[in-house]
C-alpha positions in Angstrom: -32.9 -0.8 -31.3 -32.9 0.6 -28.0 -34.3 -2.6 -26.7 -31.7 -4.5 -28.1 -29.2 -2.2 -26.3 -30.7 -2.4 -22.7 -30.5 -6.1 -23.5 -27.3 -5.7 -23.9 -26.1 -3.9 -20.9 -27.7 -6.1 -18.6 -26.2 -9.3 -20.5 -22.4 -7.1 -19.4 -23.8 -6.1 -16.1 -24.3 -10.1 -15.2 -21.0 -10.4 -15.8 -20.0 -8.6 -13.0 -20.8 -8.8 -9.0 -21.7 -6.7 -6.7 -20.2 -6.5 -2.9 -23.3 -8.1 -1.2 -23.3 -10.7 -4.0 -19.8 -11.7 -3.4 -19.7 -11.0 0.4 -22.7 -13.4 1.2 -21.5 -16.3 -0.9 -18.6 -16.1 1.2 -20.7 -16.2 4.2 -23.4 -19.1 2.6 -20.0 -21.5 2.0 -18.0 -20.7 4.9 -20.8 -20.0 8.2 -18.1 -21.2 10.9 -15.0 -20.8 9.5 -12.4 -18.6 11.2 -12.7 -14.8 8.9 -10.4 -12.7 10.8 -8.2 -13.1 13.9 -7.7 -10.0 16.6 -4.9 -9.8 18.9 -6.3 -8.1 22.5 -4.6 -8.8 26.0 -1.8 -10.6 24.2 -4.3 -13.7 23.2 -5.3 -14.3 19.4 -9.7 -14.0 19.3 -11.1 -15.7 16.0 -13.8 -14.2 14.4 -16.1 -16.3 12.0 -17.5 -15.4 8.8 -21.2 -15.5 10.3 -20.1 -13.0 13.2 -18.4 -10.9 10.0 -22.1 -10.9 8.5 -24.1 -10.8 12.1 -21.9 -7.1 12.6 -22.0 -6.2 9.5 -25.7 -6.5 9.3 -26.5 -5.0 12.3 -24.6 -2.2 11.1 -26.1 -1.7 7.7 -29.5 -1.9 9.5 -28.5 0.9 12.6 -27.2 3.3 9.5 -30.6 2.7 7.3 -32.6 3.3 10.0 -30.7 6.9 11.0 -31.2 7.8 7.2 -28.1 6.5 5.2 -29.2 6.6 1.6 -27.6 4.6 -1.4 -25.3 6.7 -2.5 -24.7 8.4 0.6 -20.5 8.3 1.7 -19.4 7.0 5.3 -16.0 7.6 6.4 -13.6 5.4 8.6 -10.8 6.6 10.5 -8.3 4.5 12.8 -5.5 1.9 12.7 -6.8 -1.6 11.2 -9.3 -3.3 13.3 -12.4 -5.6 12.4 -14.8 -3.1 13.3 -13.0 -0.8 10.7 -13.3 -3.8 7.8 -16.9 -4.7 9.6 -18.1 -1.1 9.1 -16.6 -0.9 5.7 -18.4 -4.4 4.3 -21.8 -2.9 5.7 -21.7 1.1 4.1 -21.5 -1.0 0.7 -23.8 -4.0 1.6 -26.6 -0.6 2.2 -25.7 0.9 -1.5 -23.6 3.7 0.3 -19.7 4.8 -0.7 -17.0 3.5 2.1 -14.1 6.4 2.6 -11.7 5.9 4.3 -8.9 8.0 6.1 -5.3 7.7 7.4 -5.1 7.3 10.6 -2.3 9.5 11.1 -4.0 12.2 9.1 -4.0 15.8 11.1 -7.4 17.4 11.8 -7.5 19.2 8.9 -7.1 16.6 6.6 -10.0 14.5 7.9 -12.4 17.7 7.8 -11.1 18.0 4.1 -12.6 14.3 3.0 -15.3 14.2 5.4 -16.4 17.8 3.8 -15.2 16.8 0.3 -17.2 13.2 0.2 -20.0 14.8 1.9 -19.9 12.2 4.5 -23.5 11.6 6.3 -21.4 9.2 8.9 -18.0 9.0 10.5 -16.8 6.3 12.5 -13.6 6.8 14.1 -11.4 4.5 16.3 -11.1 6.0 19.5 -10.2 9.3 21.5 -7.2 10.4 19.4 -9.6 10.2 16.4 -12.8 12.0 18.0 -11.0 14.7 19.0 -9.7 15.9 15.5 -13.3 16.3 14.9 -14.0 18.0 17.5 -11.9 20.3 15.6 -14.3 20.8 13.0 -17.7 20.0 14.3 -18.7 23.2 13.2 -18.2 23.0 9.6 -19.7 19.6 8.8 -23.5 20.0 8.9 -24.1 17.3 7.0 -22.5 14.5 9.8 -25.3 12.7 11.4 -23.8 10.8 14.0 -20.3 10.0 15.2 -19.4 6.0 15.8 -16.8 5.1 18.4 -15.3 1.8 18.7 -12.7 2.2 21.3 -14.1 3.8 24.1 -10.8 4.1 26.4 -10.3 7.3 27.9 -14.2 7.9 26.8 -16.8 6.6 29.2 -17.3 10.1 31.3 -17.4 11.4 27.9 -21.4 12.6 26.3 -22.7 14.0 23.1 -25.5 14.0 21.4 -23.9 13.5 18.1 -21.6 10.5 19.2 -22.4 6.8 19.7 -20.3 3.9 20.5 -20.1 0.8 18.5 -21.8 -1.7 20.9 -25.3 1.1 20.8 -24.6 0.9 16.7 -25.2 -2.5 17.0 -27.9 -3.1 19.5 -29.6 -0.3 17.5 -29.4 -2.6 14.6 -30.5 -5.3 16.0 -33.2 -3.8 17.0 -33.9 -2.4 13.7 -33.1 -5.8 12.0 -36.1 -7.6 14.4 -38.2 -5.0 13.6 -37.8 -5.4 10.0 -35.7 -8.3 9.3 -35.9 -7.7 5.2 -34.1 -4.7 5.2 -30.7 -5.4 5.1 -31.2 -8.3 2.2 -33.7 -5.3 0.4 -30.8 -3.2 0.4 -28.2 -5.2 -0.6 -30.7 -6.2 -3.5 -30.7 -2.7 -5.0 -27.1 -2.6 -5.2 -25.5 -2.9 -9.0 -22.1 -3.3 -10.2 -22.0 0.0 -11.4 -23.0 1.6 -8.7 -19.9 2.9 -6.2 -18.6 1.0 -3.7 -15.7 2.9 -2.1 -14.2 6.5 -2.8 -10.2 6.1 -2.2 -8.4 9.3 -1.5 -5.1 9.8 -3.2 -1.9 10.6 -1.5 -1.9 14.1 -2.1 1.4 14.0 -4.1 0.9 17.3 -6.5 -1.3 18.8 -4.6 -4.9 18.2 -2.9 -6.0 14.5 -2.5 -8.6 13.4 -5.0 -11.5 11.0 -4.4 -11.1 8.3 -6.6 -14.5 6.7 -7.2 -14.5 2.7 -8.0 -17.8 0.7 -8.3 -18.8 -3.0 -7.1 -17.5 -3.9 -11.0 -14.4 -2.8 -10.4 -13.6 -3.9 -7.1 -14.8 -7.5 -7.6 -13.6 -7.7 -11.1 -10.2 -7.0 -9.5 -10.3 -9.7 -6.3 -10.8 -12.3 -9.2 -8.2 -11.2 -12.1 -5.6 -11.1 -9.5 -5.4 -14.5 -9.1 -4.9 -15.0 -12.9 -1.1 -14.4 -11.8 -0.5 -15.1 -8.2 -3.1 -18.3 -7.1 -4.8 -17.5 -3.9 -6.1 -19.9 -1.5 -8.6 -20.4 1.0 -6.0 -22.0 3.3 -3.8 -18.2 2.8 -3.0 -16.5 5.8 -2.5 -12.7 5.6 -1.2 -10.1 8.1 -3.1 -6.4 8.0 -1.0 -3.8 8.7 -0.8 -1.2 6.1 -3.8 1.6 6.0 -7.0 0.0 5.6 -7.9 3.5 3.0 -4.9 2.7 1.0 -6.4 0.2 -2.3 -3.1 -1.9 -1.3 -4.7 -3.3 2.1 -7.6 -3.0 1.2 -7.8 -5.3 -1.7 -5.9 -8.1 0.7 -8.0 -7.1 3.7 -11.4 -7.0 2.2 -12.1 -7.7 -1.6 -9.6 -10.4 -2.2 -10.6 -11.9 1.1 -14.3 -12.1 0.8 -14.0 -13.7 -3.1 -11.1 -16.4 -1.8 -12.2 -16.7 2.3 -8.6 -16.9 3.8 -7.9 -16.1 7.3 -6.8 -12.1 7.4 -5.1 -11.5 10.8 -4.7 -7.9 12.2 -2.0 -6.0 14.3 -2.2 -4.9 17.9 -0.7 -1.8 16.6 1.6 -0.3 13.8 4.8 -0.9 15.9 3.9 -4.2 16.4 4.3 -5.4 12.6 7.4 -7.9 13.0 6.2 -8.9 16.6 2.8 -10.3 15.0 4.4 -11.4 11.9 6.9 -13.7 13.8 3.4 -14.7 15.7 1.3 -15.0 12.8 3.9 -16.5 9.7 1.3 -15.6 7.2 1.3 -17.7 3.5 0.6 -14.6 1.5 3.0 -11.4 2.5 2.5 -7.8 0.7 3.8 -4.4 1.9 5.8 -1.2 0.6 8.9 -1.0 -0.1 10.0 1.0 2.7 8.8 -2.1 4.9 11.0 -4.3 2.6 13.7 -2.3 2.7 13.7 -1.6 6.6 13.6 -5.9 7.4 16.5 -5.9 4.3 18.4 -3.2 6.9 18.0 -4.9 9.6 19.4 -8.2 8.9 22.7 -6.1 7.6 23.0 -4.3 11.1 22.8 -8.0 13.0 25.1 -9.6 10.6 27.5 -6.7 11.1 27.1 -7.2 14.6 27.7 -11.4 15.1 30.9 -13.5 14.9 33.5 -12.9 12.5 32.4 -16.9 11.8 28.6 -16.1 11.4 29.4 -13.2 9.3 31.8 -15.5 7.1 29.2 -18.1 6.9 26.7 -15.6 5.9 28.1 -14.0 3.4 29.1 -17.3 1.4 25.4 -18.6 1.5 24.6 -14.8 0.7 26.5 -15.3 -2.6 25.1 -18.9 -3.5 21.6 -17.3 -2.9 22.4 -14.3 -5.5 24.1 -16.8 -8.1 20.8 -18.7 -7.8 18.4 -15.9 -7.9 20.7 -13.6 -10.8 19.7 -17.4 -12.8 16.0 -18.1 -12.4 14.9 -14.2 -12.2 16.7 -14.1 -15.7 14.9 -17.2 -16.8 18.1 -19.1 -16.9 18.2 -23.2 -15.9 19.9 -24.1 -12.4 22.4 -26.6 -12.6 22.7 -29.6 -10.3 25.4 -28.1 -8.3 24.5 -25.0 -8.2 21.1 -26.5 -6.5 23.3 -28.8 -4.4 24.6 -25.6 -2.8 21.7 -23.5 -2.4 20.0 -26.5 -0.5 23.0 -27.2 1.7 22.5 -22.9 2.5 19.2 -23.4 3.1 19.1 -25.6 5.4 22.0 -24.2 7.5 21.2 -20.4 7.4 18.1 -19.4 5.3 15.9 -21.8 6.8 16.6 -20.5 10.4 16.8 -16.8 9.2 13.3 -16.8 7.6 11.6 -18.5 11.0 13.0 -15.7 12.9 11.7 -13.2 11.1 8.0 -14.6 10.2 8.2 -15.6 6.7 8.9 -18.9 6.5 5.4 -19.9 5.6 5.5 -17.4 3.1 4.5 -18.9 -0.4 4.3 -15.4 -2.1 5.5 -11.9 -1.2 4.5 -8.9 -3.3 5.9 -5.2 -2.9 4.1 -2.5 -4.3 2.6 0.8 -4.3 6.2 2.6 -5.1 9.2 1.4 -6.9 11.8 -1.1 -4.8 14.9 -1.5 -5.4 16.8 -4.2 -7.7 19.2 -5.0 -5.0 16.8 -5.7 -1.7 14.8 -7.5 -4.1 17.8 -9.9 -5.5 18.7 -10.1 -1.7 15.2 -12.0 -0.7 14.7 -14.1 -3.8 18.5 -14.5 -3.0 17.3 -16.0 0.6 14.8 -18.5 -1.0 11.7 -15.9 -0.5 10.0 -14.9 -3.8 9.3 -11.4 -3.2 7.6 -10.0 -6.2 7.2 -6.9 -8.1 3.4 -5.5 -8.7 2.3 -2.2 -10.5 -0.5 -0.2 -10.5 -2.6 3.0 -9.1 -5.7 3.6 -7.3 -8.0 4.4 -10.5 -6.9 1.2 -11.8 -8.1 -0.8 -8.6 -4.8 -1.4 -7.6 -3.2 -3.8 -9.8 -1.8 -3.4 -13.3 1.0 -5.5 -13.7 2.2 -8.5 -11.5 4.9 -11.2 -11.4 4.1 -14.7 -12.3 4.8 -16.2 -8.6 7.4 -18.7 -11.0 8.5 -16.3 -13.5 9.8 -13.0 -11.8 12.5 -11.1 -14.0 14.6 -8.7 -12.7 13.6 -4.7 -13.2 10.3 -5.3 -14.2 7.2 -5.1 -12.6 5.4 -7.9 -14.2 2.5 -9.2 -16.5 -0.9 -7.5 -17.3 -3.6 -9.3 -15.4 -5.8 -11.5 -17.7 -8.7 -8.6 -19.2 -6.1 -5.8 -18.8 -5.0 -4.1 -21.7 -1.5 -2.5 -21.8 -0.3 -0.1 -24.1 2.8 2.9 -24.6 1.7 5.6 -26.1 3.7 7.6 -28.2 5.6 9.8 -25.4 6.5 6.7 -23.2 3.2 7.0 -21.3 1.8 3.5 -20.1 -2.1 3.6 -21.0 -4.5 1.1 -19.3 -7.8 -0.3 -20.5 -9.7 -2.7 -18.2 -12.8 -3.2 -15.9 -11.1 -2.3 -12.9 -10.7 1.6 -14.5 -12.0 3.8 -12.0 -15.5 5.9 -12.3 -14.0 8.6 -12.3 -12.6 12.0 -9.4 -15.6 12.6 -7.1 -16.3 16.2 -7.9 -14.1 16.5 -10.7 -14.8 16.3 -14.1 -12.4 18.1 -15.1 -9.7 15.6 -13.9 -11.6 12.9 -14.6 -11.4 13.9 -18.4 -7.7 14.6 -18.3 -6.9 11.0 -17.1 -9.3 8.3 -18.7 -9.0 9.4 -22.7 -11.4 7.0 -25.1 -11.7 4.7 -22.0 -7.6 3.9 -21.9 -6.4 4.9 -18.2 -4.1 7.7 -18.4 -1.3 6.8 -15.7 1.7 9.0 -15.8 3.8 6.6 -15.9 6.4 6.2 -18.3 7.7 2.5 -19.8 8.7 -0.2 -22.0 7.0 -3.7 -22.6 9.8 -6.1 -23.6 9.4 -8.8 -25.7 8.3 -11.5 -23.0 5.2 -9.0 -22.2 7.1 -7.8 -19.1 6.4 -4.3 -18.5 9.4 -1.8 -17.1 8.9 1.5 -15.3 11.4 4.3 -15.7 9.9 7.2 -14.1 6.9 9.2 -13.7 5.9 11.7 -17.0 6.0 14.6 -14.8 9.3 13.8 -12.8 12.0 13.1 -16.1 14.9 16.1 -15.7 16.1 17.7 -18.8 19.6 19.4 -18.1 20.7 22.2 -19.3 22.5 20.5 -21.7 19.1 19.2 -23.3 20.1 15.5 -21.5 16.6 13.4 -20.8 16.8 11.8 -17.3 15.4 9.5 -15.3 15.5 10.4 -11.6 13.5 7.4 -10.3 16.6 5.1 -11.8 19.0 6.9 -10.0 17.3 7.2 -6.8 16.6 3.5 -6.3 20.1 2.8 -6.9 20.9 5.5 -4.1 18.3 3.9 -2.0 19.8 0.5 -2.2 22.3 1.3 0.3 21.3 0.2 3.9 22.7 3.9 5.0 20.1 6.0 2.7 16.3 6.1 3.3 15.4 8.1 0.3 16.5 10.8 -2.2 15.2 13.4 -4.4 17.6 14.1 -7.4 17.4 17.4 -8.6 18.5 18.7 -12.0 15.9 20.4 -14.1 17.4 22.9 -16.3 20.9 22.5 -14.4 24.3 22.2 -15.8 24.6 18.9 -13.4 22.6 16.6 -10.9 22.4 16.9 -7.5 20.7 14.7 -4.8 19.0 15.5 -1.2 19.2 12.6 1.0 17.6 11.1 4.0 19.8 9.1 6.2 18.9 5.6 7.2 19.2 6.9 11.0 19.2 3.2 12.7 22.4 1.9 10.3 24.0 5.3 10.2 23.6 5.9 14.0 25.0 2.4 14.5 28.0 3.5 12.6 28.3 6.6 14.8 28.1 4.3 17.4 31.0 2.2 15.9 32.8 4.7 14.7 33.2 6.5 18.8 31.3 9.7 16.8 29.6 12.0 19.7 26.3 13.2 18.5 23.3 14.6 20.5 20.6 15.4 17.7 19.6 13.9 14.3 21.2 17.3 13.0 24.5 16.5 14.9 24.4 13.1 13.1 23.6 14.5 9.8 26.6 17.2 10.2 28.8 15.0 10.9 32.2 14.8 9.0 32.9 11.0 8.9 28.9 10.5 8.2 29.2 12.5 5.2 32.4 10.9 4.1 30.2 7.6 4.4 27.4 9.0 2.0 29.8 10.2 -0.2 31.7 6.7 -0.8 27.6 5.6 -1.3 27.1 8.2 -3.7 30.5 7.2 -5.9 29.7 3.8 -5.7 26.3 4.1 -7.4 27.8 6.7 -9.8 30.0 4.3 -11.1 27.5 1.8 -12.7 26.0 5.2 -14.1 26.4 6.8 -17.4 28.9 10.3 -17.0 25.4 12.4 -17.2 23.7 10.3 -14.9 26.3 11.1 -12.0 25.7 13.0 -8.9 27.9 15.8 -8.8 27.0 17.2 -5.1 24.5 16.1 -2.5 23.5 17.5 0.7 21.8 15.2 3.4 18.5 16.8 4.8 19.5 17.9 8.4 15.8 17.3 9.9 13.6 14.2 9.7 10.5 14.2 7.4 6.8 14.0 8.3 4.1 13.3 7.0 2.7 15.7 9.5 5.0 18.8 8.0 3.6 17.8 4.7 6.7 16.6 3.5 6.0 12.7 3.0 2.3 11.3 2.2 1.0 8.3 5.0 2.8 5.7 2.1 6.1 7.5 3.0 6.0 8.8 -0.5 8.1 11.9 -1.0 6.3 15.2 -1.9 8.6 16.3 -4.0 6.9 20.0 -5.0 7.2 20.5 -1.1 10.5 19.0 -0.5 12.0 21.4 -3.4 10.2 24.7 -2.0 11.2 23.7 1.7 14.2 23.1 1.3 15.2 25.6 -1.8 18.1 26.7 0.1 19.6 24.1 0.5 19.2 23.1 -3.4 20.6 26.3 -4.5 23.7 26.1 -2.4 24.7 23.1 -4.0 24.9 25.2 -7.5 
C-alpha cells in the first residue's frame, strides 16, 4: 500500500517542473538569443540567455560556498534591474527561497522581512538601499553578507559584511572552477514542492504576510497562462512594476523563462512612458493606476489642442465606443460600422497609439486591483485590447483572465485551464488549483483560515454568469450595511467615482450609517490644470483641495455618478482629503492600494464631520 502511494506521488511530482528544470531548457534552446535588454548612458545593452545562466551560476556557486542552504531565504531590494532577476533565478537554481522587497519600503519594513524570512543574504541595489540596513544591522544576526550592485556614491565605502556584485561573481567563478559540479548538484536536489519564492503581501489589514509558493506552483502558472492569452517567443515586454510584486514577476521571470521573449527594463520608475515609446513592447501589463494615469493624460492634451483636433477626436472617440460597447458584448460588427472604425484608425488611433508606445501591443492586461469600466471601454474603444485579469498572490497570481478575442465588459475573465472556480454560499469566490500557495511562512494559523479542504479562500465576493465569466463586486470584508440594514458594495461605487479623470481614488464610508459618504483624492495634474484654466490662485495641494470652484467640480462628479446609481447607493456628502497619501505615512501599500483601516483612523475627523 504504502508503496503504491510513493508511486504515486512521484508519478504527480513528474508532472510538474522545477525552476532549474525550466530555466536551463530555456538556456539549452536559446544559448545566444537576446534575454533581457538594459538601458545605461541612454544606449539599449542586450543580454543573452547564456550570460543570464553564466551570472546566475556564478551566483548560485559564490552563495553555496558562503553557506546558503536549501531552504535558506535571500532577499532582494531595489528598482528592477537584471542583476535583481539574475540574483533571483540563482537563490532558486541553489534550493533557497527568493524574497523580495519594495524598493520604496522604509527601513523598518525591510528589517521586518529580512527578520521575518530569516534571510541568510541580502542584496540590495545601491546606497539608498544599504543604508536602511545600516539601520538595523544590529538586529539581524542571522545576515551573512550584504551584496551591492550599484556601487555609486560607494567606492570609499568598507565593511566587512558587504560585497559588491562584480566580487559575488569572481567569487563564483572561482568557486565554479574549483568545483564545477556544484551548481548542476544543486539544482538537481531541487523538487517541485520545494519553495521557490516567499512573496510579501501588501500589508492591507495589517502586517505583511509571507506567502510561500513552490517550483509547482510557479511553473504550473507560466504555462496555464497561456491557455487564455498565447505567448510568444517573439513577445516583447517592458519591466517596470516591483520585481517582489507576483504581477512582475510572473512576466519578468516565470513566464519569461518557460516562453524566452525578450523582457526589457527601465532606466528608472519615472521613465516608464519614455522607454515604452522606446521599447513598443507586444505584450503590455500594469495596474490600474498606470492605466488610468495614460487614460488622463490623453484627456488633458485633447482638452488642450484645436477646437478641430478636439472635434475630430471626439467623433472617432464615439465610433471606437460603438465598436467596442459591440464586440466586448459579444455582438457582430456590421460592415459600416467597420468601414468607420478603419477610416478612425487610420486618421487618429493609428498615430495616437505610436505616440504613446503601444502600437505593437498585441495584448494588454490590467490587474492586481479593480479598473474601471470606462478607461477600459476607452482603450478597446482606441483599437487596444486591454484586458481584465483576477487573482492574488496565494493563487500565483492569476485566477481569471480574458480570452485576448472574447473580453466582456465588467468581468474579469475565464478560469485558467486546471483552475477550479467556485461561490460559496455567502458570495465568497473559492479557488482550487496547483498554483494554491504553500501556505503563510510562520503562520499556521492563517494558513488554516484561508486554504479550507484545499479550495483557496480569497475574500472576494462574485458571480459566474452563464458564459463562465466571473464578476467581482467587492471584497467580503469591505461590503457596508447601513443603518437601514441596506447591503452595499463600495468597490462598485468607487470605480465609478474613479472613472472621472479629476478623481484618483475614494474610500466610501457607510457602515452602520443612516447615508454614504465618500473621501476623495484629487487627480492633482487634471484638477491643477483646471485651476490653471479656471485663473484659480493656489500655492499648496491644500489650497487646491480647499478651493471653492474645485469642490463645485467634484461635486458635479459626484451627482453625475449618483445618477446611474440606485437612491441607496448615492453619495450624500464627500470631503476631498486635503493632504496627499503615502505609502511612506502608511496610508497607501507600494501597489497604491488604499489602506483603508488607516485611512478611516487617520482621517476619523474628517469622517465624522460629514455626519
Amino acid at each position: 500500500m504504502e508503496k503504491k502511494e510513493s508511486m504515486a506521488m512521484k508519478k504527480t511530482e513528474s508532472i510538474f517542473e522545477t525552476i532549474p528544470q525550466v530555466f536551463n531548457r530555456a538556456v539549452d534552446k536559446n544559448p545566444s538569443k537576446v534575454a533581457m535588454r538594459t538601458k545605461q548612458l541612454g544606449l539599449w545593452h542586450d543580454i543573452t540567455w547564456h550570460e543570464y545562466h553564466d551570472k546566475a551560476k556564478k551566483i548560485g556557486c559564490a552563495l553555496a560556498s558562503m553557506g546558503f542552504e536549501k531552504g535558506d531565504a535571500a532577499c532582494i531590494i531595489g528598482d528592477n534591474s537584471f542583476e535583481w532577476v539574475m540574483a533571483d533565478m540563482a537563490i532558486q537554481c541553489v534550493g533557497g527561497g527568493a524574497v523580495g522587497g519594495y524598493a520604496t519600503n522604509a527601513w523598518q519594513q525591510v528589517q521586518y522581512v529580512v527578520d521575518h524570512c530569516d534571510a541568510r543574504f541580502l542584496f540590495v541595489e545601491n546606497e539608498e538601499q544599504l543604508d536602511k540596513w545600516l539601520m538595523f544591522r544590529q538586529n539581524a544576526p542571522l545576515l551573512k553578507k550584504v551584496i551591492v550592485w550599484d556601487t555609486k556614491g560607494l567606492l570609499a565605502f568598507t565593511d566587512p559584511m558587504v560585497m559588491t556584485f562584480d566580487q559575488l561573481l569572481e567569487m563564483g567563478s572561482k568557486e565554479d572552477k574549483e568545483n564545477p559540479s556544484l551548481f548542476k548538484d544543486r539544482q538537481a536536489k531541487v523538487t517541485p514542492d520545494d519553495l521557490a519564492v516567499i512573496i510579501y503581501t501588501s500589508g492591507t489589514t495589517g502586517p505583511p504576510k509571507g506567502a510561500m509558493l513552490t517550483h509547482k506552483n510557479v511553473t504550473w502558472m507560466a504555462s496555464a497562462v497561456d491557455t487564455i492569452i498565447k505567448i510568444h517567443k517573439e513577445d516583447n515586454v517592458l519591466s517596470f512594476l516591483p520585481l517582489c510584486h507576483v504581477f512582475e514577476r510572473l512576466f519578468t521571470v516565470f513566464i519569461h523563462i518557460k516562453f524566452t521573449y525578450v523582457v526589457n527594463f527601465v532606466e528608472k520608475p519615472d521613465t516608464v512612458m519614455q522607454n515604452m515609446m522606446e521599447v513598443s513592447p507586444t505584450v503590455g501589463y500594469a495596474v490600474p493606476r498606470i492605466w488610468e494615469k495614460y487614460y488622463s493624460n490623453i484627456m488633458i492634451k485633447m482638452d488642450d489642442a484645436t477646437w478641430f483636433k478636439r472635434f475630430v477626436f471626439k467623433l472617432a472617440l464615439k465610433i471606437g465606443e460603438k465598436r467596442a460597447d459591440r464586440v466586448m458584448n459579444f455582438k457582430s460588427l456590421g460592415v459600416f460600422h467597420r468601414i468607420l472604425f478603419s477610416i478612425a484608425w487610420f486618421t487618429i488611433f493609428r498615430k495616437l497609439k505610436e505616440r504613446l508606445g503601444f502600437e505593437n501591443i498585441r495584448v494588454a492586461i490590467s490587474g492586481a486591483a479593480p479598473i474601471s469600466k470606462e478607461v477600459l471601454r476607452f482603450f478597446q474603444s482606441i483599437g487596444m485590447n486591454l484586458i481584465e485579469g483576477y487573482g492574488q498572490t496565494e493563487g500565483t497570481g492569476v485566477t481569471t483572465l480574458s480570452p485576448e478575442d472574447k473580453t466582456k465588459f465588467g468581468t474579469v475573465g475565464i478560469a485558467l485551464k486546471g483552475i477550479d472556480l467556485k461561490i460559496a454560499e455567502d458570495g465568497e469566490i473559492l479557488v482550487k488549483s496547483p498554483g494554491v500557495f504553500k501556505g503563510y511562512y510562520k503562520s499556521d494559523k492563517a494558513t488554516a483560515e484561508t486554504i479550507v479542504d484545499g479550495w483557496l479562500l480569497t475574500g472576494d465576493v462574485g458571480e459566474i454568469d452563464s458564459d463562465g465569466f466571473l464578476k467581482i463586486t467587492d471584497r467580503k470584508k469591505d461590503i457596508i450595511v447601513t443603518a437601514g440594514g441596506k447591503n452595499i458594495t463600495p468597490q462598485y461605487i468607487e470605480n465609478k467615482l474613479k472613472a472621472s479623470i479629476y478623481i484618483n481614488d475614494t474610500v466610501v464610508i457607510g457602515d452602520k450609517r443612516k447615508f454614504l459618504s465618500c473621501l476623495i483624492m484629487i487627480d492633482e495634474d487634471n484638477v491643477a490644470k483646471f485651476a490653471q484654466d479656471n485663473k484659480i490662485q493656489f500655492s499648496t495641494y491644500k489650497d487646491l483641495t480647499c478651493d471653492e470652484q474645485v469642490i463645485a467640480l467634484i461635486d458635479r462628479e459626484v451627482k453625475n455618478v449618483n445618477e446611474t446609481l440606485a437612491r441607496v447607493e448615492n453619495i450624500r456628502k464627500f470631503t476631498i482629503l486635503p493632504k496627499r497619501l503615502y505609502e511612506e505615512d502608511g496610508e497607501v501599500t507600494p501597489t497604491m492600494k488604499i489602506k483603508r483601516k488607516f485611512v478611516n483612523k487617520a482621517f476619523k475627523d474628517l469622517i465624522e464631520a460629514m455626519y
